[in-house]
MIDODREN-577531 format. One record per residue (C-alpha): residue number from 0; x negated, y, z negated. Coordinates in Angstrom, 3 decimals. Each point is the difference from the previous one (the first is absolute). Last residue first. Layout:
+-----+----------+----------+----------+
|   i |        X |        Y |        Z |
+-----+----------+----------+----------+
| NUM |        X |        Y |        Z |
...
+-----+----------+----------+----------+
//
This chain:
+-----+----------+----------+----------+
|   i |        X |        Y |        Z |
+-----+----------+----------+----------+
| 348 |  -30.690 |   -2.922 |  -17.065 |
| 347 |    1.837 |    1.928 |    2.536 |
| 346 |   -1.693 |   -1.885 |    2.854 |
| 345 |    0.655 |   -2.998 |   -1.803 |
| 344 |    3.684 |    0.796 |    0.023 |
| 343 |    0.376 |    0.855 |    3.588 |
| 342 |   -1.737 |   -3.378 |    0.870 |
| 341 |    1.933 |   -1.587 |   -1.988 |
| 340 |    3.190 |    1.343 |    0.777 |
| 339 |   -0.426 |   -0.438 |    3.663 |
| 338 |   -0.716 |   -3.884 |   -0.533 |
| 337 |    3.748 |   -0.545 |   -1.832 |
| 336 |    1.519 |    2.562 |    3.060 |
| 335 |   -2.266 |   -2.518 |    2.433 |
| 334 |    0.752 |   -2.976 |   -1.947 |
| 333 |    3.777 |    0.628 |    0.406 |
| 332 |    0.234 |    0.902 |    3.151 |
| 331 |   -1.630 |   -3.566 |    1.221 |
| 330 |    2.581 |   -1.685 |   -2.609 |
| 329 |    2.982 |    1.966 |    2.082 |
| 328 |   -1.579 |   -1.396 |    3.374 |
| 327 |   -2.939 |    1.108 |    2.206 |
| 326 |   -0.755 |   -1.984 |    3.631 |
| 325 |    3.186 |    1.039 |    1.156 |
| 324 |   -1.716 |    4.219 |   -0.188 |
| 323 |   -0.268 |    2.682 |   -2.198 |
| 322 |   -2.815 |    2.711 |    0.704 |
| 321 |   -2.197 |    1.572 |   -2.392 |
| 320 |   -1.542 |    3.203 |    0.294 |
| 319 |   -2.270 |    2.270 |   -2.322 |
| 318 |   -1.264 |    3.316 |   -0.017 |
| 317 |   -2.551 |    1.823 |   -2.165 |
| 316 |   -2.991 |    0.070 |    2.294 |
| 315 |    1.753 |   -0.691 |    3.188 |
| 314 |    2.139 |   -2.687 |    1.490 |
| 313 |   -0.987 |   -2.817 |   -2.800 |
| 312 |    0.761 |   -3.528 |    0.982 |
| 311 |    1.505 |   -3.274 |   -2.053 |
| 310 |   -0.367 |   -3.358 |   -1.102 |
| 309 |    1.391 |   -1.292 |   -3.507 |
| 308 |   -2.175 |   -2.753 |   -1.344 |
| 307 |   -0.678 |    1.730 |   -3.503 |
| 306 |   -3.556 |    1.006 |    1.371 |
| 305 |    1.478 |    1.264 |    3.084 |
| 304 |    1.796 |    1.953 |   -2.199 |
| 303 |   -2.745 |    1.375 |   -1.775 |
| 302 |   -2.005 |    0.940 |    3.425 |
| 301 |    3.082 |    1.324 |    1.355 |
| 300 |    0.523 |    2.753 |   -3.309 |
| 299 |   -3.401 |    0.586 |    0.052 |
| 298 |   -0.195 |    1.372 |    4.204 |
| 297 |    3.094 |    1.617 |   -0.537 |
| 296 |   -1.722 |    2.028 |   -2.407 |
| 295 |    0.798 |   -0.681 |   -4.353 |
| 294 |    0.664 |    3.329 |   -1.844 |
| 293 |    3.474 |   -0.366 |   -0.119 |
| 292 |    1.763 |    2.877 |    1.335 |
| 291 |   -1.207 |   -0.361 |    3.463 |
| 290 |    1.113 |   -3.452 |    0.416 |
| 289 |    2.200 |    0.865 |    3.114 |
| 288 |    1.883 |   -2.792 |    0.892 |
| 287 |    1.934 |   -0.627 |    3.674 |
| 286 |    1.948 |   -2.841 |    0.273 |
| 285 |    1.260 |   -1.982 |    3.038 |
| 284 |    2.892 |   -2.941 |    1.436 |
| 283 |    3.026 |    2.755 |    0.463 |
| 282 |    1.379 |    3.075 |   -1.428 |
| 281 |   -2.682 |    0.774 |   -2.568 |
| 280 |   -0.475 |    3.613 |    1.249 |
| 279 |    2.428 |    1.687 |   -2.468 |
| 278 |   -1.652 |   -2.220 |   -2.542 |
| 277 |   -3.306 |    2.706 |    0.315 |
| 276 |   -2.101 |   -1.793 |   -2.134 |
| 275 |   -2.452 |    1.421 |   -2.952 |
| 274 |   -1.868 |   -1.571 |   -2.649 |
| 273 |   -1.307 |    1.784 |   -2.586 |
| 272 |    1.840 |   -1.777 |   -3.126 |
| 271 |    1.247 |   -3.502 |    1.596 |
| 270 |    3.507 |    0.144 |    0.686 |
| 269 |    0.059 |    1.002 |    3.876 |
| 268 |   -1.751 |   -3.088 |    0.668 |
| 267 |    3.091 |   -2.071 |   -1.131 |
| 266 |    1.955 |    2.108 |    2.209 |
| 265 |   -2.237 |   -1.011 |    2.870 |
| 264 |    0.432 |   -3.750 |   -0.795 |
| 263 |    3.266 |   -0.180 |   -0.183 |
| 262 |    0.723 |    2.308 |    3.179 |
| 261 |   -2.493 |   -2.602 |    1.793 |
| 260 |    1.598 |   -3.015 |   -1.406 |
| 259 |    3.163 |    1.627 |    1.363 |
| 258 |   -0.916 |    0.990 |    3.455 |
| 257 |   -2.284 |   -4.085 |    0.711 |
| 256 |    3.381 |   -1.074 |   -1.204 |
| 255 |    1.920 |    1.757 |    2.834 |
| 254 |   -2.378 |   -1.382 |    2.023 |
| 253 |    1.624 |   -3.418 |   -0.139 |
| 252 |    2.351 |    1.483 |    2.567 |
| 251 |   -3.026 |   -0.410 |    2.591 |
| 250 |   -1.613 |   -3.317 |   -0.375 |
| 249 |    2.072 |   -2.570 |    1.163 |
| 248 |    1.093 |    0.587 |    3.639 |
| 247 |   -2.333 |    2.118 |    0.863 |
| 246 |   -3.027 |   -1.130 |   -1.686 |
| 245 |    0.545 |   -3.418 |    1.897 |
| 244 |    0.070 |    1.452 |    3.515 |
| 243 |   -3.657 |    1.770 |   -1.096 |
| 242 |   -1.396 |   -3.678 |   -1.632 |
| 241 |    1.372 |   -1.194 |    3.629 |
| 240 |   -1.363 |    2.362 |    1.702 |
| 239 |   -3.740 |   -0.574 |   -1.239 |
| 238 |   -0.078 |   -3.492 |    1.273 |
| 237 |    1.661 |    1.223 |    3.411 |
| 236 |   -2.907 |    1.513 |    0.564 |
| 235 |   -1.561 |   -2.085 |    1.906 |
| 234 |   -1.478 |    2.750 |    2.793 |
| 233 |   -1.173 |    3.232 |   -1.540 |
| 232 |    0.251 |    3.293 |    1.496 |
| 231 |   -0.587 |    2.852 |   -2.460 |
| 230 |   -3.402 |    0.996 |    1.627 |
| 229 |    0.466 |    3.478 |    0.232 |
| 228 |    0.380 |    0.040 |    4.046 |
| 227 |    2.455 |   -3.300 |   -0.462 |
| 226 |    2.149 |    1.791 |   -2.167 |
| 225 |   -0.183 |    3.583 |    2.060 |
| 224 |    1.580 |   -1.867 |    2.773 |
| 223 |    2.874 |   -1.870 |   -2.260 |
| 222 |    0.872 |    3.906 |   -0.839 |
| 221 |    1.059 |    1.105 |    3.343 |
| 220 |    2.416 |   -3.232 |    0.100 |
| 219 |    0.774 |    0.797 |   -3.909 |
| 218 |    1.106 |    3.693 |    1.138 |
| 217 |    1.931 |   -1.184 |    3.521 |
| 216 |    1.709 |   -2.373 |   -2.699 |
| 215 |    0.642 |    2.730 |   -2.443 |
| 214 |   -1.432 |   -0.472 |   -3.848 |
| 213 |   -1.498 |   -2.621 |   -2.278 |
| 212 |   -3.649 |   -0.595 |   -0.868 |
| 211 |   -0.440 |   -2.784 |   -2.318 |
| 210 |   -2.562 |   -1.112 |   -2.139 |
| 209 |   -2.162 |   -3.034 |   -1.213 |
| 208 |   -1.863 |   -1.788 |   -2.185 |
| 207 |    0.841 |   -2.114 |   -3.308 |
| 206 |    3.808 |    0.434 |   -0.441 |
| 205 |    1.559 |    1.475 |   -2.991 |
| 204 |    2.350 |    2.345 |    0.631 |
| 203 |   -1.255 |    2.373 |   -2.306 |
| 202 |   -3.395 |    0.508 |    1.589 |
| 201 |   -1.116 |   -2.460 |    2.919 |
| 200 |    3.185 |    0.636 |    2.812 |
| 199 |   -0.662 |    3.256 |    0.491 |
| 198 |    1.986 |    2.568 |    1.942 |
| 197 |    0.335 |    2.428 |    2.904 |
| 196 |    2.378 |    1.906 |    1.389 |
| 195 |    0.547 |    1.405 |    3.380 |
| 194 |    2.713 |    2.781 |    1.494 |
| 193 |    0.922 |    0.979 |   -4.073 |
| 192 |    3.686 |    0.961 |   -0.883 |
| 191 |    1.669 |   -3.324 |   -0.349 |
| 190 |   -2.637 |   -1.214 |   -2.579 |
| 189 |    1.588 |   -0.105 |   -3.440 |
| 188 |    3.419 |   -0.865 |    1.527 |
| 187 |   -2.130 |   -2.951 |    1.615 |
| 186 |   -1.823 |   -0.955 |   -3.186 |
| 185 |    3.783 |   -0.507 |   -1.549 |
| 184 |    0.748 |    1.752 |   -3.021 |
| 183 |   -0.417 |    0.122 |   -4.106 |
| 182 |   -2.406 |    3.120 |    0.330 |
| 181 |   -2.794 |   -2.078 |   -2.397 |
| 180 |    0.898 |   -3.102 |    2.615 |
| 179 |   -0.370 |    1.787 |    3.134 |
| 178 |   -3.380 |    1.870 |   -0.985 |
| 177 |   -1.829 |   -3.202 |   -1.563 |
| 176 |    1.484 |   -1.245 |    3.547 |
| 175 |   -2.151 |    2.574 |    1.624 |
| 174 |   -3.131 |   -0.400 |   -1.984 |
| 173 |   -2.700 |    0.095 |    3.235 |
| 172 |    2.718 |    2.604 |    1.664 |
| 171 |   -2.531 |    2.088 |    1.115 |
| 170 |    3.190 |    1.467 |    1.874 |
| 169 |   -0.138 |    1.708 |    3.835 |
| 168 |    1.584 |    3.462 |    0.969 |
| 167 |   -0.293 |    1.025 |    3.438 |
| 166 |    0.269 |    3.743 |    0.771 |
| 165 |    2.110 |    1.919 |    3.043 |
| 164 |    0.149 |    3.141 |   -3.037 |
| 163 |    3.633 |   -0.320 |   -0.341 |
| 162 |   -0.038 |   -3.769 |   -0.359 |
| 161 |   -3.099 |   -0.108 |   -2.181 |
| 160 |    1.813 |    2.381 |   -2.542 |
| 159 |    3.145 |   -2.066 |    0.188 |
| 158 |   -1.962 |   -2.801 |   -0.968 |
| 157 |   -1.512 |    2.233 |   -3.049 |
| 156 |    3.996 |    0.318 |   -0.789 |
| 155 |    0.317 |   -3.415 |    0.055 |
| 154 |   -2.416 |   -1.156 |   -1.722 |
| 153 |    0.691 |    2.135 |   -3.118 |
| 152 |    3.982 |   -0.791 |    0.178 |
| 151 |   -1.275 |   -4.216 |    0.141 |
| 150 |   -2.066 |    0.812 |   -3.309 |
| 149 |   -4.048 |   -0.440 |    0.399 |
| 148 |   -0.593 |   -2.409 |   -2.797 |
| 147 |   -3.014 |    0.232 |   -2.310 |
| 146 |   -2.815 |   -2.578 |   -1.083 |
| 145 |   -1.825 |    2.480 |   -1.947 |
| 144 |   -0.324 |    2.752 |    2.578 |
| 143 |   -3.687 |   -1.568 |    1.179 |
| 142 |    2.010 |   -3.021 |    1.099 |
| 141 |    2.557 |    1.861 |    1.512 |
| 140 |    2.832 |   -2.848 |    0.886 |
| 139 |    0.384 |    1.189 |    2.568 |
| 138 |   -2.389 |    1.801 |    1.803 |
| 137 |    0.646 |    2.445 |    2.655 |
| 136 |   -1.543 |    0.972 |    3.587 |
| 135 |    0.997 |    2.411 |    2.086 |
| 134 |   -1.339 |   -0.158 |    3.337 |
| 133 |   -0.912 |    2.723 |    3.152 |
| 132 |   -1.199 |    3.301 |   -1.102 |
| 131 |   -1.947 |    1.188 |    2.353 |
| 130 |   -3.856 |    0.918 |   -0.763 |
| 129 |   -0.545 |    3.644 |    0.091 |
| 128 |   -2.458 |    2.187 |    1.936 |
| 127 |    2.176 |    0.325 |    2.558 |
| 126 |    2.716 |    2.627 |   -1.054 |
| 125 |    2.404 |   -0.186 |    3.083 |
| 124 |    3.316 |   -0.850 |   -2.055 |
| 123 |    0.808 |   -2.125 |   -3.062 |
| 122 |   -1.629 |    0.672 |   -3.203 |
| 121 |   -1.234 |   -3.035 |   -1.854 |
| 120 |    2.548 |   -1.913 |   -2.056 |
| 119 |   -1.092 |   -0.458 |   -3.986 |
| 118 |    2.897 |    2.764 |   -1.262 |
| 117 |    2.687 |   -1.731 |    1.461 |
| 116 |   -1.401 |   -3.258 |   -1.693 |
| 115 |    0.403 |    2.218 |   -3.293 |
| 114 |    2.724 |    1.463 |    0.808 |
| 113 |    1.721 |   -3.750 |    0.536 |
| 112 |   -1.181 |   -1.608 |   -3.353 |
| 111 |   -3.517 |   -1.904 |   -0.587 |
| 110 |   -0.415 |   -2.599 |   -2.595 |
| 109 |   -3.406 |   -1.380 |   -1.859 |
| 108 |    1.303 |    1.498 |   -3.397 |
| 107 |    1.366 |    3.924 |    1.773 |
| 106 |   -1.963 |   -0.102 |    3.152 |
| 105 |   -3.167 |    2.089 |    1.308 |
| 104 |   -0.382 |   -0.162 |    3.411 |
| 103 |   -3.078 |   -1.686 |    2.373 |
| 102 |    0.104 |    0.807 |    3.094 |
| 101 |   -2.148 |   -2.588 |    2.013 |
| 100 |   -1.838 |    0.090 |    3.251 |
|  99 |    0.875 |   -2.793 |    2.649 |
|  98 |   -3.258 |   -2.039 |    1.998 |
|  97 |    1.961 |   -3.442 |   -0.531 |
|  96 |   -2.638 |   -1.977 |   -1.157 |
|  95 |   -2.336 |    1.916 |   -1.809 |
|  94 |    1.884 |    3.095 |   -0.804 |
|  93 |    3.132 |   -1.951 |   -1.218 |
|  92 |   -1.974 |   -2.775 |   -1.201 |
|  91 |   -1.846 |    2.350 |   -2.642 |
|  90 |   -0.693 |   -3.259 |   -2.027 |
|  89 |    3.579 |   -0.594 |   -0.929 |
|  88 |    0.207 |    0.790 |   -3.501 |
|  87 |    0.701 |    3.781 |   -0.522 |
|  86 |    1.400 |    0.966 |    2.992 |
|  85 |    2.258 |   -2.603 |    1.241 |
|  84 |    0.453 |   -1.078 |   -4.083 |
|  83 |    1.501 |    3.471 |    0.320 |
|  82 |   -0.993 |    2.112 |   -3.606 |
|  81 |    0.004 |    3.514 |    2.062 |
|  80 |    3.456 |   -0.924 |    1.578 |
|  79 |   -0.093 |   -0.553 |    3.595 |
|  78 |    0.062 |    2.088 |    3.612 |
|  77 |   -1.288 |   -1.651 |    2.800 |
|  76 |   -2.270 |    1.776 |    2.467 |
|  75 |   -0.216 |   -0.135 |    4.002 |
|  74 |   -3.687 |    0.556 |    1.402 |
|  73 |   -0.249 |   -4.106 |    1.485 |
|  72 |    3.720 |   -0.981 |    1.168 |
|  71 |    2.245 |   -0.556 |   -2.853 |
|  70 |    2.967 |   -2.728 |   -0.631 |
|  69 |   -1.386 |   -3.301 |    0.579 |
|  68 |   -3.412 |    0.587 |   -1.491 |
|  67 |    1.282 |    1.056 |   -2.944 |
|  66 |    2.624 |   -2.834 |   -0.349 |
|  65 |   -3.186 |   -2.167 |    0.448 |
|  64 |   -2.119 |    1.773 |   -2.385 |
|  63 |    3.295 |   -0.458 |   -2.931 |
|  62 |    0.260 |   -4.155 |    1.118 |
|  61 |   -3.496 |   -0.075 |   -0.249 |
|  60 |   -0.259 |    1.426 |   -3.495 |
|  59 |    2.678 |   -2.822 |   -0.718 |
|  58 |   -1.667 |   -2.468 |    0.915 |
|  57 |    0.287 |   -3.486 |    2.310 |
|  56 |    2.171 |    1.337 |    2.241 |
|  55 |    3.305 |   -1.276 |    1.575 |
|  54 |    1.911 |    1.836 |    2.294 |
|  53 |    3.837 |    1.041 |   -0.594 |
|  52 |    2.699 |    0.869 |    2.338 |
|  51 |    3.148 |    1.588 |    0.220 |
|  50 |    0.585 |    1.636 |   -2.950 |
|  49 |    2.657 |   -0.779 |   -3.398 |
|  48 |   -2.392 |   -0.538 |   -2.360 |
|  47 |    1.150 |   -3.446 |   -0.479 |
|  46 |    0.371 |   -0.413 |    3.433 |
|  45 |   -3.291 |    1.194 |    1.282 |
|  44 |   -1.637 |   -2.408 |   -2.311 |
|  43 |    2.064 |   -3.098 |    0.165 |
|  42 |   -0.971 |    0.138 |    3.592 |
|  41 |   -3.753 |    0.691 |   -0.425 |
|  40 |   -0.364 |   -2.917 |   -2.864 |
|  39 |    2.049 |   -2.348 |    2.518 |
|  38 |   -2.684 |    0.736 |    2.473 |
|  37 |   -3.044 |   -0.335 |   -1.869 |
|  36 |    1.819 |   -3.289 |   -1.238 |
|  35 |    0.534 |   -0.685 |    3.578 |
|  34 |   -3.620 |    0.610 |    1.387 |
|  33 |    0.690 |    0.555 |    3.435 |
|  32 |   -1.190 |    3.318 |    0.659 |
|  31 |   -3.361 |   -0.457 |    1.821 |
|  30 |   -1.735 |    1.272 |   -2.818 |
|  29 |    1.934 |   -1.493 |   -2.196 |
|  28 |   -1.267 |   -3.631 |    0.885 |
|  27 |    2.794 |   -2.407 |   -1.459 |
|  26 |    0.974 |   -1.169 |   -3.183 |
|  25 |    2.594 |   -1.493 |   -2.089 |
|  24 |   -0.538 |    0.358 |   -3.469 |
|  23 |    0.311 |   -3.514 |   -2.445 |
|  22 |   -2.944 |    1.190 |   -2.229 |
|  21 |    0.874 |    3.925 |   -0.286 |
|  20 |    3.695 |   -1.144 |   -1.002 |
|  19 |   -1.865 |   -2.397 |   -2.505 |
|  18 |   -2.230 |    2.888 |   -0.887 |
|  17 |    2.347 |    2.085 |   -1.099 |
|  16 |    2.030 |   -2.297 |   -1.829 |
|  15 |   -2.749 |   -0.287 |   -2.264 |
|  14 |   -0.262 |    3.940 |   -0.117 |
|  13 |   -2.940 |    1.915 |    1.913 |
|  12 |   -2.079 |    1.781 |   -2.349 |
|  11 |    0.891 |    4.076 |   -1.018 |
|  10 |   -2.870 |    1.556 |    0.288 |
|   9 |    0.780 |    2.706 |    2.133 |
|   8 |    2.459 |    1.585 |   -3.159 |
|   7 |   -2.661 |    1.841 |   -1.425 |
|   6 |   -2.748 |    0.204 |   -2.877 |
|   5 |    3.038 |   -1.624 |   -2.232 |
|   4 |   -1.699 |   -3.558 |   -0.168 |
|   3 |    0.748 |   -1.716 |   -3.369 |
|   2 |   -2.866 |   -2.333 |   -0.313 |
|   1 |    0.109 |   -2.940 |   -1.519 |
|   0 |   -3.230 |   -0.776 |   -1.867 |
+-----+----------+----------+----------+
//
């Protein structure tokens, strides 16, 4: 069977012209620096996001631990939103690797606004027995959110925040350019606010491995350190690169059909009786489902898609999510919303 894979958008397979850029890569030993697709990804990097510098990773967890690492001394604390990926899905790297506490703050769908931050920032004065507030971190897109855009006006006012308060402000920006196309503006306007930003090139972009970390060159110096300490060296890496280099020039306006299949898809959802999605939160490449009205668990509803060659995950007991991605076209939409409805039906039955 073909299987229509909306479980997330890190499965996306490298295209055919993909691999022949990934083929034909020049390459070097990164480690030393003088791997010039490594190099070239870097450049295009920082530029496109308008920064000075950009290091090459191969995750984007590491990317996030890095920027930790680069920005805190052992004792600080970060402030994020409760549904972070930084908190939720890195492994407790921030405590691990970085030795940083974490303020967690409850957001409005995965986003936080500037009283809120304000609200997250530990006392200054002579009170020792708190950690220092040091980093603000943000995600956007917010994946636990739905998929939803921080707005340029939101970002900057938390960035003003930071400024008052001596703060740095970095971006889980793993779904960045989903951001920058659903706002209809360039990544750098999107980013001009934050001192690092990182991003992945394996979810909507398309490429097989890989991340960058982009920010300040005496920032991506420091950070090159913590790379090597973690293990993110690698030496031919140019191979990877080039399917990165290749994602960037051909992979990111296409998003904006990744946002509509999505916003088909989700209203399509919304039609079955005892379904529920939010389509307020639909503003990129994700849906959110609660099947609580339909007597059929999250856990029913994926086994009887699965069985209709539609793949998908459950994020708790009545809650589905599927993500849209260049590996799913119109036809791929339409067996899922054709699959839905028989699962949903059968359930009724």
């Amino acid at each position: 069977m073909n299987v229509i894979d909306l479980r997330s958008d890190t499965i996306t397979r490298p295209t055919p012209a993909m691999r022949e850029a990934m083929a034909h890569a020049s390459v070097g030993d990164d480690v030393f620096g003088d791997d010039p697709s490594v190099n070239a990804l870097q450049e295009r990097s920082a530029a496109l996001l308008g920064k000075e510098a950009a290091l090459f990773v191969p995750s984007g967890t590491m990317a996030n631990q890095i920027a930790i690492r680069t920005h805190t001394e052992p004792g600080d604390e970060i402030i994020v939103e409760t549904g972070a990926h930084i908190y939720q899905y890195e492994g407790g790297g921030y405590a691990a690797l970085a030795g940083v506490s974490i303020r967690c703050v409850d957001g409005t769908r995965g986003l936080l606004d500037a009283d809120q931050v304000r609200g997250g920032i530990r006392p200054e004065g002579g009170l020792s027995h708190f950690p220092v507030t040091k980093l603000i971190a943000l995600e956007n897109t917010a994946n636990r959110g739905g998929g939803t855009i921080y707005s340029p006006a939101r970002v900057s006012a938390i960035a003003g925040v930071a400024r008052e308060h001596e703060l740095r402000l970095h971006l889980d920006g793993a779904r960045v350019f989903n951001a920058a196309v659903g706002l209809g503006l360039p990544v750098a306007d999107v980013v001009a606010e934050y001192d690092s930003i990182s991003f992945c090139l394996s979810k909507g972009l398309g490429a097989p491995v890989g991340s960058l970390l982009v920010g300040s060159r005496p920032f991506i110096d420091r950070a090159h350190r913590f790379r090597k300490m973690l293990g993110g060296g690698m030496r031919q890496a140019g191979i990877l690169a080039a399917g990165g280099l290749h994602a960037l020039e051909h992979h990111v306006d296409r998003m904006a059909d990744d946002h509509a299949r999505a916003r088909r898809l989700g209203a399509a959802l919304a039609e079955f009786p005892g379904v529920t999605v939010d389509l307020q939160t639909v503003e990129t490449n994700m849906v959110y489902a609660d099947l609580g009205g339909t007597g059929l668990d999250a856990d029913g509803f994926v086994s009887g898609m699965a069985d209709r060659g539609v793949a998908l995950i459950k994020v708790s007991p009545s809650v589905i999510r599927v993500v849209t991605h260049l590996d799913v076209d119109d036809a791929g939409i339409d067996h899922a919303i054709a699959a839905s409805g028989e699962v949903l039906g059968a359930a009724r039955a």
